[in-house]
C-alpha positions in Angstrom: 103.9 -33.4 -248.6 103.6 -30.0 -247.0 105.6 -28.4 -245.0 104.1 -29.1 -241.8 103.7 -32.8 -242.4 107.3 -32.6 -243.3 108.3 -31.4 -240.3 105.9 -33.8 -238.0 107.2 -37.0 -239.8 110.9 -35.6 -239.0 109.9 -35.6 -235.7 108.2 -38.6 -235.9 111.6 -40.1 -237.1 113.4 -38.4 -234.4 111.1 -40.0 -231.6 111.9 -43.3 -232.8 115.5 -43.0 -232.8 115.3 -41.7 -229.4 113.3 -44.2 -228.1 115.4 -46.9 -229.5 118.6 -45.2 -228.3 116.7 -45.2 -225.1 116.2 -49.1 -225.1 119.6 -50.0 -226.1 120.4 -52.6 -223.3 123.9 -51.9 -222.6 123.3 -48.4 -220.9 122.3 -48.9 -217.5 119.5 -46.6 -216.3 122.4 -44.9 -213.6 124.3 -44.3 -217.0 121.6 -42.6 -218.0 120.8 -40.8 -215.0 123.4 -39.3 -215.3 123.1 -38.0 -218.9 120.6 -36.4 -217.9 121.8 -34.8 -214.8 124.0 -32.7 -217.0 123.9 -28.7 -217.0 121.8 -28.1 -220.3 119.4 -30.3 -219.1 119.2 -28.3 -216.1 119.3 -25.1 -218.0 116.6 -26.4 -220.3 114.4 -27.8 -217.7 112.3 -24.8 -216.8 110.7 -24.7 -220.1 110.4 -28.7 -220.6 107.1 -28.5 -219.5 106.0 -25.8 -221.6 107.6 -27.4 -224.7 106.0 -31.0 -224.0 102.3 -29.5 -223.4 102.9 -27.0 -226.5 104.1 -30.6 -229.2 101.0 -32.1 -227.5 98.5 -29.0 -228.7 99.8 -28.8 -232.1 100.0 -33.0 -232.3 96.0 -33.1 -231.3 95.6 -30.5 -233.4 97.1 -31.8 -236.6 95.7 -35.5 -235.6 92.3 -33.5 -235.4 92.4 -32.5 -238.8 94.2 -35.7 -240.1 91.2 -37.3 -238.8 88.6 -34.4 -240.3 90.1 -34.9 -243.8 90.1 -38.4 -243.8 86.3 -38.2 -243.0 86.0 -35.8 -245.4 87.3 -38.1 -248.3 86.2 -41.2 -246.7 82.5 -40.1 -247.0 82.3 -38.1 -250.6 81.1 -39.8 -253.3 82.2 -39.6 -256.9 80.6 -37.0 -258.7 79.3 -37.7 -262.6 82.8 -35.9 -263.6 84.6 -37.6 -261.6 83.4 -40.5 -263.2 83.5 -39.3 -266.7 87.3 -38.5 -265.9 88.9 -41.3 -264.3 92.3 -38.7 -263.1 89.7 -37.1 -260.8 88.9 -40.0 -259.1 92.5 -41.3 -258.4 92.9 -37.5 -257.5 90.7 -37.8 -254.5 91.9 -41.6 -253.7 95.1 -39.9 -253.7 93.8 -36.8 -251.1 92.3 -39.9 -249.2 95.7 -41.3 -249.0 97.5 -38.9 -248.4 94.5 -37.8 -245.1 95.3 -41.5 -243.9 98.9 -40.9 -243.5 99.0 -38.2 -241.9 96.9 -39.7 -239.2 99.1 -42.1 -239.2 101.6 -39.7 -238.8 100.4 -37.2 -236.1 99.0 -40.5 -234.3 102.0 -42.2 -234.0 104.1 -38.8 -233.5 101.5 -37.9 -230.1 101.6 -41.3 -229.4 105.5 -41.7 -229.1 105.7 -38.2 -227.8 104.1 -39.5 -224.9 105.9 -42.9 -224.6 109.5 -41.2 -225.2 108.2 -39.1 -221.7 107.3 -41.8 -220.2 110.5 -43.8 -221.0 112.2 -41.2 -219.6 110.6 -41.1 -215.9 110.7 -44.8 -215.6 114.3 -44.7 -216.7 114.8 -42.1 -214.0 112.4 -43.6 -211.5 114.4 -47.4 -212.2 117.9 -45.7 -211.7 116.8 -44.0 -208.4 115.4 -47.6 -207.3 118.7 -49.2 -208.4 120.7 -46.7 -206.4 118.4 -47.1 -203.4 118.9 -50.6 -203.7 122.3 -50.5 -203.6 122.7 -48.4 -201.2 120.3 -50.4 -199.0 122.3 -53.4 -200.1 125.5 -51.7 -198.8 123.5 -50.9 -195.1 122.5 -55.0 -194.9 126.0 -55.6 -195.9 127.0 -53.6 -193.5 124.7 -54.4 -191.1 125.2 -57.9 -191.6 129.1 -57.3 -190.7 128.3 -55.0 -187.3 126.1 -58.1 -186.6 128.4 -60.6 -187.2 130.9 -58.8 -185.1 128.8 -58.2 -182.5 127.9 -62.0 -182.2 132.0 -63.0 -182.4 131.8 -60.1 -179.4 129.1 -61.9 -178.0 131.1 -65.1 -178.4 134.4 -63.7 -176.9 132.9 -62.3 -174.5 130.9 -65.1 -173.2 134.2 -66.9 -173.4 135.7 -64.4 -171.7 132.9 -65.1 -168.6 133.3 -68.4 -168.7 137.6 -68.3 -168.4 136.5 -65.6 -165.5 133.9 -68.3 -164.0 136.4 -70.8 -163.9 139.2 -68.5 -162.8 137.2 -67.6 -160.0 135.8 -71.2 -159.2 139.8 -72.4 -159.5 140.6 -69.3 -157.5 138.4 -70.3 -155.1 139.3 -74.0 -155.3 142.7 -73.2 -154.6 141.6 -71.0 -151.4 139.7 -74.1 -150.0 142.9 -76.1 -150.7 144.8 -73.5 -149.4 142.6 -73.4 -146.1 142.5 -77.3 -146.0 146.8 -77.4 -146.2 146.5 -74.8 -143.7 144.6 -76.4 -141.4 146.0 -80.1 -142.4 149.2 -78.0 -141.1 147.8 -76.7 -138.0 146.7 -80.6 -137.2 150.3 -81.9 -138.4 151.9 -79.4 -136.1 149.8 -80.6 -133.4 150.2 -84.1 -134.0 153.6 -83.5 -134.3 153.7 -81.5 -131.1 151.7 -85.0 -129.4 153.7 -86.8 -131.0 157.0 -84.9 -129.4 154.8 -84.9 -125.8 154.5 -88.5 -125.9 158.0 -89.6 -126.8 159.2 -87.6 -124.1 156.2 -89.0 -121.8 158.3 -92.3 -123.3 161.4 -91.5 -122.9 160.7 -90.5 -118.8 159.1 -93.9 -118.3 162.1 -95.7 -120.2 164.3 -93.6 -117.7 162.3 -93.9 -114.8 161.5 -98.0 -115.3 165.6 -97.7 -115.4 165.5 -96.0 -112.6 163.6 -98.6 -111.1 164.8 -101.3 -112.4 168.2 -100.2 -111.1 166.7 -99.4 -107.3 165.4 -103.5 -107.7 168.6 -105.1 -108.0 169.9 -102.5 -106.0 168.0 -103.5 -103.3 167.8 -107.0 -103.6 171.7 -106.9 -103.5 171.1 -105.3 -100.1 168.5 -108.1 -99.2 170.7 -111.4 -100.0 173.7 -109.2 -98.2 171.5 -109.3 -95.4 170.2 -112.3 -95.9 173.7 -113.7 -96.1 174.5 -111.7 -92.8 171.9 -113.3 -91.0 173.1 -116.5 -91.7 176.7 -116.7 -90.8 176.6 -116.1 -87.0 174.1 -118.6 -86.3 175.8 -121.4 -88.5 178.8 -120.3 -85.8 176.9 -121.4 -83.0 175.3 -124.2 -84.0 179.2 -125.7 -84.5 
């Protein structure tokens, strides 16, 4: 194996091993993230570009002529020598071989190249999603709090009507009641007041029936006195 075909399975190997690291399930995508948010990557990240388009050229380029020299083998036909010497014949099923993998090679090398990119942005992509996620997660959480305090407000507060509803109704109960004792009050004081008037009203016919009462046998003392006066001289003459 040349040099250069040397060096394209080695990085052929590589891209597996990094694609594989890549898919180990136990490193979260923020883990990752992270990884590659350190400084070389920053520092390297200006030529990234330039390095992925360049691996790309010389990939095409080697698959190109992978592919030309197993067309090249594929298509020539054993010459009379070759069949008279049966070396030169395994000689070019061994060229034909050797064409074959490094298509193989330089195929799966562009191919992988592309996928390791790939698996890179999605990783990326997946832990910018996940932090989104939780970070919208966090604002329903948190939202979900502010609006269940708002509706134990709510609550409280309508409570908090309602005590002031019936404050105010029992507030206003007790002024009625207050206005009825008043006024039940007013009318006791006045029938008290009657009541007073009349037993006095009472009390000055009890005297004055006394009175009169008294004046009656007063004078009808005075009338049998008379009565009796009347009588005695005539009985006098009458003897």
């Amino acid at each position: 194996m040349t040099l250069q075909w040397t060096a394209v399975a080695l990085f052929l190997y590589v891209e597996i091993a990094v694609i594989l690291i890549l898919s180990l399930p136990f490193i979260s995508p923020p883990r990752w993230q992270r990884i590659f948010k350190f400084s070389i990557w920053d520092r390297l990240a200006p030529f990234w570009n330039k390095v992925f388009l360049t691996m790309i050229i010389i990939l095409i380029v080697l698959f190109l002529d992978a592919v030309r020299e197993v067309r090249k083998y594929s298509g020539a036909e054993p010459s009379k020598e070759a069949k008279l010497h049966p070396n030169m014949f395994d000689h070019l099923h061994m060229k034909l071989f050797r064409a074959q993998r490094n298509l193989y090679i330089s195929g799966f090398s562009l191919f992988l190249w592309l996928v390791m990119r790939r698996v890179v942005t999605l990783i990326n992509q997946l832990a910018t999603c996940i932090g989104t996620g939780s970070a919208l997660q966090t604002q329903v959480e948190s939202a979900n709090q502010a609006a269940k305090k708002y509706m134990e407000d709510n609550e409280h507060l309508k409570r908090a009507l309602e005590m002031e509803r019936v404050e105010k109704k029992s507030a206003e109960g007790a002024e009625v009641l207050r206005r009825e004792v008043q006024k039940l009050k007013v009318e006791l004081e006045t029938a008290e007041n009657a009541l007073k008037k009349s037993r006095a009203e009472v009390e000055a016919m009890r005297r004055q029936s006394q009175g009169l009462t008294q004046e009656y046998d007063r004078l009808l003392k005075e009338h049998q006195q008379l009565q009796n006066q009347q009588q005695g001289p005539g009985d006098k003459k009458d003897q």
